[in-house]
C-alpha beads as a LAMMPS data file, in Angstrom:
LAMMPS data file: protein, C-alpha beads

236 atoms
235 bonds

1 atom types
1 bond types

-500.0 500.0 xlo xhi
-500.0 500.0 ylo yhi
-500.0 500.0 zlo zhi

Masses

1 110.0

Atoms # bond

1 1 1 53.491 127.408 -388.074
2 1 1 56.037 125.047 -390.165
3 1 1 58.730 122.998 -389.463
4 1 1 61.558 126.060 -388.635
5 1 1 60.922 127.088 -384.885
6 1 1 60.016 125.694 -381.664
7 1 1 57.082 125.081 -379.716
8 1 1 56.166 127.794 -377.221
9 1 1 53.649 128.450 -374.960
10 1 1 50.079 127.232 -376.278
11 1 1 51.276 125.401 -378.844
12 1 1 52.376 128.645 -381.074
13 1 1 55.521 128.065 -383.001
14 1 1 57.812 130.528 -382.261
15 1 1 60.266 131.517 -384.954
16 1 1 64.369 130.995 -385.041
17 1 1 64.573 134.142 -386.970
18 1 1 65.992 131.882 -390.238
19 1 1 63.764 132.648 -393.264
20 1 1 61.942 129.924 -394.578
21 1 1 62.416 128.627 -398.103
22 1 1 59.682 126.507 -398.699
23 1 1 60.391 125.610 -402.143
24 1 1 63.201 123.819 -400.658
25 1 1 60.764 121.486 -399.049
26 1 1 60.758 118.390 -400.555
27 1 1 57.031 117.523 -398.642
28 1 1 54.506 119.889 -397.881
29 1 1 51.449 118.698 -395.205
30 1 1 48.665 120.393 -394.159
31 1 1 46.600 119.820 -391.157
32 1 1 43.398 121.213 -390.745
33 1 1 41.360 120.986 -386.972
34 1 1 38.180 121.086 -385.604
35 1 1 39.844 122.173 -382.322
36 1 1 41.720 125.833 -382.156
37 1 1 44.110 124.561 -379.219
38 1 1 44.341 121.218 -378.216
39 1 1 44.120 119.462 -381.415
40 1 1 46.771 122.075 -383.214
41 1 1 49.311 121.799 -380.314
42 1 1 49.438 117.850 -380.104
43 1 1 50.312 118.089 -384.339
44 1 1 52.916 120.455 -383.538
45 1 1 54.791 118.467 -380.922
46 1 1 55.909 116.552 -384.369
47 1 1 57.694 119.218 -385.419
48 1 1 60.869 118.987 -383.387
49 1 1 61.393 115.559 -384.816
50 1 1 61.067 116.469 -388.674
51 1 1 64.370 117.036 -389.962
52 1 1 65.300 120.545 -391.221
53 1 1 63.914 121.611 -394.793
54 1 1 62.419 118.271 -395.279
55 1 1 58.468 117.848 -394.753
56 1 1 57.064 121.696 -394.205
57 1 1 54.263 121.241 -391.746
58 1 1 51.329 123.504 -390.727
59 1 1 48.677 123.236 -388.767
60 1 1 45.482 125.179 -388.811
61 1 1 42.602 125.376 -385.201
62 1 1 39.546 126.410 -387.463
63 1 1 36.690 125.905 -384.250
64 1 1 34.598 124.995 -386.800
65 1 1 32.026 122.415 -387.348
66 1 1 33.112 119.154 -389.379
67 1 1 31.808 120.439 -392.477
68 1 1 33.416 123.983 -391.857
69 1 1 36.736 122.324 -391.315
70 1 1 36.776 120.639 -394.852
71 1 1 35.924 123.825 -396.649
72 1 1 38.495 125.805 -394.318
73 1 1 41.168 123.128 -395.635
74 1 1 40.834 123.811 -399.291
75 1 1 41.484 127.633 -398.462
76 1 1 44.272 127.007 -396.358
77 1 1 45.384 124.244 -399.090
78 1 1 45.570 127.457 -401.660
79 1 1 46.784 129.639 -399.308
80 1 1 50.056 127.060 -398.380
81 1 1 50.407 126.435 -402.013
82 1 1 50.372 130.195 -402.911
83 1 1 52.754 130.942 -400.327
84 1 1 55.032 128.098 -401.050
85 1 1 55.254 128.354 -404.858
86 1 1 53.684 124.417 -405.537
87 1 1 51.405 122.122 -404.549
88 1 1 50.548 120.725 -401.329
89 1 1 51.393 117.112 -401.189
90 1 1 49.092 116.398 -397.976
91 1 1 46.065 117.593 -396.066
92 1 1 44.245 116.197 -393.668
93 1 1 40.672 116.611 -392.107
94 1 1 40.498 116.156 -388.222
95 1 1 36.535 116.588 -386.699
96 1 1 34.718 114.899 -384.265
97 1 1 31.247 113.325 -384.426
98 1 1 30.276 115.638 -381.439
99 1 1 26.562 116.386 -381.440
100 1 1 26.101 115.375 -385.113
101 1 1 23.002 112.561 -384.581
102 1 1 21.876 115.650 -382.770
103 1 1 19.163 116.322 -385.647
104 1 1 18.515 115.571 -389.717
105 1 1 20.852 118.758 -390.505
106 1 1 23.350 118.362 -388.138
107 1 1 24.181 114.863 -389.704
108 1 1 23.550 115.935 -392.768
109 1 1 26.375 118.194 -392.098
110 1 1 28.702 115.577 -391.235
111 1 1 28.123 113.121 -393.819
112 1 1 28.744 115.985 -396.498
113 1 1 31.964 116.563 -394.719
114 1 1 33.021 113.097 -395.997
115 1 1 31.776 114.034 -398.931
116 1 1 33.641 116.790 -399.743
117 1 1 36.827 115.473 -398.337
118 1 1 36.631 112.966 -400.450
119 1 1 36.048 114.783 -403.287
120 1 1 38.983 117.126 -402.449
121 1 1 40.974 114.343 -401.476
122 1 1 41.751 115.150 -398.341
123 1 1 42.333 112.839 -396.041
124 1 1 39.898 112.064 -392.828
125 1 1 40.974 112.006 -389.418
126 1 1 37.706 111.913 -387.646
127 1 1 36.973 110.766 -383.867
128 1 1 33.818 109.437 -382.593
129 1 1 32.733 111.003 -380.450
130 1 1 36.034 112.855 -379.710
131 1 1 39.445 113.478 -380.424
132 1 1 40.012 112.723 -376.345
133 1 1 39.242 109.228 -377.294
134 1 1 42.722 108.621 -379.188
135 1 1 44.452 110.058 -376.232
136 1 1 42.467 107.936 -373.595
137 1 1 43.974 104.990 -375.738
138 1 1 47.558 106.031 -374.880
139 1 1 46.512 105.014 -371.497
140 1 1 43.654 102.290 -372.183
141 1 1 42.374 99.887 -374.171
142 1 1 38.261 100.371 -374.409
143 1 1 35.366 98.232 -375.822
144 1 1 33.805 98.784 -378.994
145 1 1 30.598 96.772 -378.206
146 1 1 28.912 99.739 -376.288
147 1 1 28.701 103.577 -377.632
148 1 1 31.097 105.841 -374.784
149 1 1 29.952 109.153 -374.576
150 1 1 32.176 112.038 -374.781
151 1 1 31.748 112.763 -371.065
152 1 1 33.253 109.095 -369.783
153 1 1 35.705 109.816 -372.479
154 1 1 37.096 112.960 -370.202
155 1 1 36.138 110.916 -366.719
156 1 1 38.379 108.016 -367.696
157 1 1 41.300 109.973 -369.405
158 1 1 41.358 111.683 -366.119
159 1 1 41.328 108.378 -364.183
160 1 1 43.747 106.988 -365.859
161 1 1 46.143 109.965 -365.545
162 1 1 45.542 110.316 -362.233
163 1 1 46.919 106.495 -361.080
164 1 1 50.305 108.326 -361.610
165 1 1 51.415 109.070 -358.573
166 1 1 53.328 112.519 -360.022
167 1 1 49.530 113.248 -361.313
168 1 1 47.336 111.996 -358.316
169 1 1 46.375 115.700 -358.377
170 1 1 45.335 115.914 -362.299
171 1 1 42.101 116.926 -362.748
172 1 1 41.340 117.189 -366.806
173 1 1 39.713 120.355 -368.023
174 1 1 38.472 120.566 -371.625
175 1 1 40.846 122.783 -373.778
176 1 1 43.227 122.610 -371.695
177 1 1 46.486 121.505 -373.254
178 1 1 48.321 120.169 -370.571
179 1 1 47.124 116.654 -371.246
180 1 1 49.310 117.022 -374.446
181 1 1 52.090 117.104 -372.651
182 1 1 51.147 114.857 -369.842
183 1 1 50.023 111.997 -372.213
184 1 1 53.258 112.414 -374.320
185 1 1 55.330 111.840 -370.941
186 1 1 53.065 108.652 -369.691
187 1 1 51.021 107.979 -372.752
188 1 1 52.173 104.659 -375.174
189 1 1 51.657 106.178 -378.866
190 1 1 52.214 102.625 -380.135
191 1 1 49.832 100.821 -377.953
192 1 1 47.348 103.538 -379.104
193 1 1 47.597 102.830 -382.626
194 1 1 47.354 99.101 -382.277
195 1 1 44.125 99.917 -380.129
196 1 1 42.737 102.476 -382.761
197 1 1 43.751 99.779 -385.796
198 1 1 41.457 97.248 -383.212
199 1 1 38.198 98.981 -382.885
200 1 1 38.565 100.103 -386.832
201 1 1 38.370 96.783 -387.757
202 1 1 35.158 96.260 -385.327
203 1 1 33.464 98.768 -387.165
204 1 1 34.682 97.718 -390.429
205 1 1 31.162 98.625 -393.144
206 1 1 29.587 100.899 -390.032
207 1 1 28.582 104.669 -390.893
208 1 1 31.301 106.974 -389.413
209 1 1 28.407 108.203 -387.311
210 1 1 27.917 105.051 -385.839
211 1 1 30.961 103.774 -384.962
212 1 1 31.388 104.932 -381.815
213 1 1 34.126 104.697 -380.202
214 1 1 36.729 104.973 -383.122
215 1 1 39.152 107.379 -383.865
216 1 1 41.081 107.748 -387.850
217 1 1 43.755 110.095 -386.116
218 1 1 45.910 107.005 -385.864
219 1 1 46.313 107.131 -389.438
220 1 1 47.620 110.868 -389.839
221 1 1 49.959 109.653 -387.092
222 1 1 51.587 106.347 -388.967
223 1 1 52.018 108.760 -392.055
224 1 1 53.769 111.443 -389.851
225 1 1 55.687 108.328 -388.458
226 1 1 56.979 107.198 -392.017
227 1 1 57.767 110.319 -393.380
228 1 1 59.912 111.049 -390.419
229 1 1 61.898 107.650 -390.846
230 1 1 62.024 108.642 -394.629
231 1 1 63.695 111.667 -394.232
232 1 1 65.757 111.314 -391.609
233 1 1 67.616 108.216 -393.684
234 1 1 71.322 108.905 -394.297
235 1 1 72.816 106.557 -396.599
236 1 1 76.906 105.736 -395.430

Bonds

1 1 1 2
2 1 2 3
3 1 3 4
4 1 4 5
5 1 5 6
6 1 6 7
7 1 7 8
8 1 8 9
9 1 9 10
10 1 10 11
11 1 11 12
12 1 12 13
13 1 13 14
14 1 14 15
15 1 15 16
16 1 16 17
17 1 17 18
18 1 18 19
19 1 19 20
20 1 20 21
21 1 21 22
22 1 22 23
23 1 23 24
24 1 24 25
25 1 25 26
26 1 26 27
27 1 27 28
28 1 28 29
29 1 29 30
30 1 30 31
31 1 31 32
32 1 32 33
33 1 33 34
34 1 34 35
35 1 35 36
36 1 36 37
37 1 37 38
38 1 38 39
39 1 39 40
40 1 40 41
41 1 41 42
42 1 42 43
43 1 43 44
44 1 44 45
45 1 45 46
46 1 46 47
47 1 47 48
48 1 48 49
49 1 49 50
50 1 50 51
51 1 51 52
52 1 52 53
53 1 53 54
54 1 54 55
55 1 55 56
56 1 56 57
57 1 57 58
58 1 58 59
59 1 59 60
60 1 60 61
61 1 61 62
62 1 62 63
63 1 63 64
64 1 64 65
65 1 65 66
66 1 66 67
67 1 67 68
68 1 68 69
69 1 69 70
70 1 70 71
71 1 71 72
72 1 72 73
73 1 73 74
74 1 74 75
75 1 75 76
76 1 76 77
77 1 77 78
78 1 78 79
79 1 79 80
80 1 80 81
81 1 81 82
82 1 82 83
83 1 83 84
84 1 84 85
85 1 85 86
86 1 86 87
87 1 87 88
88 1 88 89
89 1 89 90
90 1 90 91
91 1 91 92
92 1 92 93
93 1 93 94
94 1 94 95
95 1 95 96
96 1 96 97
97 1 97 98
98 1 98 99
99 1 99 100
100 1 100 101
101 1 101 102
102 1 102 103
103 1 103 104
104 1 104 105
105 1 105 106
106 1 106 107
107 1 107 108
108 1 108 109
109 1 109 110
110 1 110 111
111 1 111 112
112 1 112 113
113 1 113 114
114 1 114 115
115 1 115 116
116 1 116 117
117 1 117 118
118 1 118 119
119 1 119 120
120 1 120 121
121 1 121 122
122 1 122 123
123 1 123 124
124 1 124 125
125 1 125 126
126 1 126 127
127 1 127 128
128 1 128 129
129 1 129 130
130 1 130 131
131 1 131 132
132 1 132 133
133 1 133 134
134 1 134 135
135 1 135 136
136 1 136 137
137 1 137 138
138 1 138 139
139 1 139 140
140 1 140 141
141 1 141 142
142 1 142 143
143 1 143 144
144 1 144 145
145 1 145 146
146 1 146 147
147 1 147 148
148 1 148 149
149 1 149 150
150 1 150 151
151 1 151 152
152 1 152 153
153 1 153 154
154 1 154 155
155 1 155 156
156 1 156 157
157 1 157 158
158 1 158 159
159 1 159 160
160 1 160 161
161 1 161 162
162 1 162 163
163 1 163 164
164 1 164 165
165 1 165 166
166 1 166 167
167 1 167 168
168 1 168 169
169 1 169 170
170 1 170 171
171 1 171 172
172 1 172 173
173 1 173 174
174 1 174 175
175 1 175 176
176 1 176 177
177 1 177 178
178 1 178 179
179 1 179 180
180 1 180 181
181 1 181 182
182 1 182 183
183 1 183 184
184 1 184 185
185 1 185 186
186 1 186 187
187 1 187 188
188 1 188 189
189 1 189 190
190 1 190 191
191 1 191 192
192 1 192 193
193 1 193 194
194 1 194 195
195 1 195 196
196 1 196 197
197 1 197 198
198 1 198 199
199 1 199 200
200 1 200 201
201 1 201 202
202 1 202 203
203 1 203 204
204 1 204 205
205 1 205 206
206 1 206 207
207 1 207 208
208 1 208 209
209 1 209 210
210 1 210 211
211 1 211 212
212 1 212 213
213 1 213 214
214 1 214 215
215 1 215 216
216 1 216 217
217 1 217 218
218 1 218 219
219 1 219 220
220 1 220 221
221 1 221 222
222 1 222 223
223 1 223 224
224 1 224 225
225 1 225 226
226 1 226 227
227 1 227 228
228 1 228 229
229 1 229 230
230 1 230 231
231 1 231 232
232 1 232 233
233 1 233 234
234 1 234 235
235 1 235 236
């Protein structure tokens, strides 16, 4: 993990060899994920566009439940800030509703993962139901006036890949990272924030739980965005 390296196969970050000096880094950001695959190696594709010993970023696959992922960042929070000599400017949450209305403890589970975010101040980047649903809207807008469930989620990310000829063959398998790559060939990462901003404002004042479908992600992504312009600024 960090920003030295390239991607390699499953998302891992394979090392240059250089040392890294992460006191040098002006930006530290931490990213903390539900997922132990897919959700790590979308993050990391960001890391070829940072700029060298600028933001330092890491990203952590916990498979843990939403409330296991917030108390997995604050250890990985201390571990990055142990390792790097200072704080940690940025973390972020990212969970999924999943099964959470499931039962009284399983959403009392997720609402104390806002909770404790919050009070960690960490930031939330939660999907409901799934993280799929901010890469469906690379492809496609969708309606917030009816709950989607996590299965037509994966059906129409699939149909929508697949009405590219060069994927007319695609058939989407859970975990699988290859829609990474596939959405970040085809996919429109503006369209899907201007879609994501759209149904967060339709479910502006619902429960988290409730709003369904809405994904935060778009917000970790805008901040990624901006700090990227930032510090890749060369004054004449």
């Amino acid at each position: 993990m960090g920003v030295r390296g390239k991607i390699g196969k499953k998302g891992i970050i394979e090392s240059d060899s250089r040392p890294l000096r992460l006191k040098k880094y002006p930006y530290l950001f931490l990213i903390v994920c539900e997922d132990q695959k897919t959700e790590p190696y979308y993050f990391n594709q960001f890391l070829k566009l940072i700029p060298p010993e600028t933001v330092y970023l890491e990203t952590v696959g916990t498979g843990r439940s939403a409330l296991g992922v917030v108390q997995q960042s604050e250890i990985e929070k201390d571990k990055l800030a142990a390792k790097a000599g200072k704080i940690v400017d940025e973390v972020w949450v990212i969970f999924d509703k999943d099964d959470a209305d499931l039962n009284e403890t399983t959403k009392k589970n997720f609402e104390n993962a806002f909770e404790l975010a919050i009070k960690l101040d960490h930031k939330i980047g939660y999907s409901n139901e799934v993280f799929e649903l901010w890469l469906l809207l690379h492809l496609s807008a969708v309606s917030f006036k009816h709950p989607i469930p996590r299965a037509t989620i994966y059906k129409e990310l699939n149909k929508c890949v697949k009405k590219h000829n060069v994927y007319s063959e695609f058939v989407y398998e859970h975990g699988n990272t290859n829609i990474i790559d596939i959405i970040s060939k085809i996919g429109n990462e503006a369209k899907a924030i201007e879609r994501a901003e759209a149904l967060d404002v339709a479910f502006v004042g619902i429960e988290p739980i409730e709003a369904n479908p809405s994904t935060k992600v778009y917000k970790l992504i805008l901040k990624l965005r901006e700090l990227i312009v930032y510090y890749s600024y060369k004054p004449e």
